[in-house]
N, C-alpha and C positions, 0 to 999 in steps of 0.2 A: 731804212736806208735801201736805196735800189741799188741792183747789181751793177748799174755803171759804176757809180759814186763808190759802192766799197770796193769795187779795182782800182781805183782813182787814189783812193784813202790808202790801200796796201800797197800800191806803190810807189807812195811819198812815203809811209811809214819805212818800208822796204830803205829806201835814198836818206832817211832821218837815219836808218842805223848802219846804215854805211859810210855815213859821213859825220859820227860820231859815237865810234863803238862801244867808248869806255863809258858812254855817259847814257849808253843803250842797255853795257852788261851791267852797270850799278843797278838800275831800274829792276833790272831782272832780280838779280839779286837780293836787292831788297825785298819786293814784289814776294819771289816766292820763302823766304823766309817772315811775312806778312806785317803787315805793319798795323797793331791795335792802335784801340780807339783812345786816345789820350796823348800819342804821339805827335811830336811838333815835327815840321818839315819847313824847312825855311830854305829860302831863294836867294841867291846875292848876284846881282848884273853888274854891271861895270864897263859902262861903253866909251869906249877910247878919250883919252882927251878930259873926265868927267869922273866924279867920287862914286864910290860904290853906292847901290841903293840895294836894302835889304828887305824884304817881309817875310810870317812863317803863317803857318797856320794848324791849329790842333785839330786831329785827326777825328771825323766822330763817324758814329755809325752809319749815317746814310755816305759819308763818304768811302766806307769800305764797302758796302752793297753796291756803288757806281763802280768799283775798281773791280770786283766778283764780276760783274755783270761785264765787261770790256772782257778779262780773261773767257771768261765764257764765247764770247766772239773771235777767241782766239788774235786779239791783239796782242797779248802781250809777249809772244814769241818764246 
């Protein structure tokens, strides 16, 4: 990623957790208390007017080496 684009990236990330704290400090939270490989994480949306739609997904290895490797770039705040 070139240095434009990750100022660009940090300061939407920056405006994503100011414009929604609680659901920045969960992240954290969970994040650094770690979440293994077998772990479900599921989604539920609910746009106005319209029935909830839900999915999850189990948690596997290469997706905590993706999640290591983001902290390592110091995303994850």
């Amino acid at each position: 990623m070139n240095p434009q684009s990750m100022m660009q990236f940090m300061n939407e990330l920056n405006t994503f957790r100011t414009n929604h704290p609680k659901v920045a400090g969960f992240i954290g939270m969970v994040m650094k208390s770690g979440i293994p490989e077998g772990s479900v994480i599921e989604i539920t949306v609910t746009k106005p007017g319209e029935e909830p739609v839900t999915t999850n997904m189990k948690v596997q290895q290469s997706d905590i080496e993706f999640m290591q490797a983001l902290k390592n770039m110091n995303l994850q705040g």
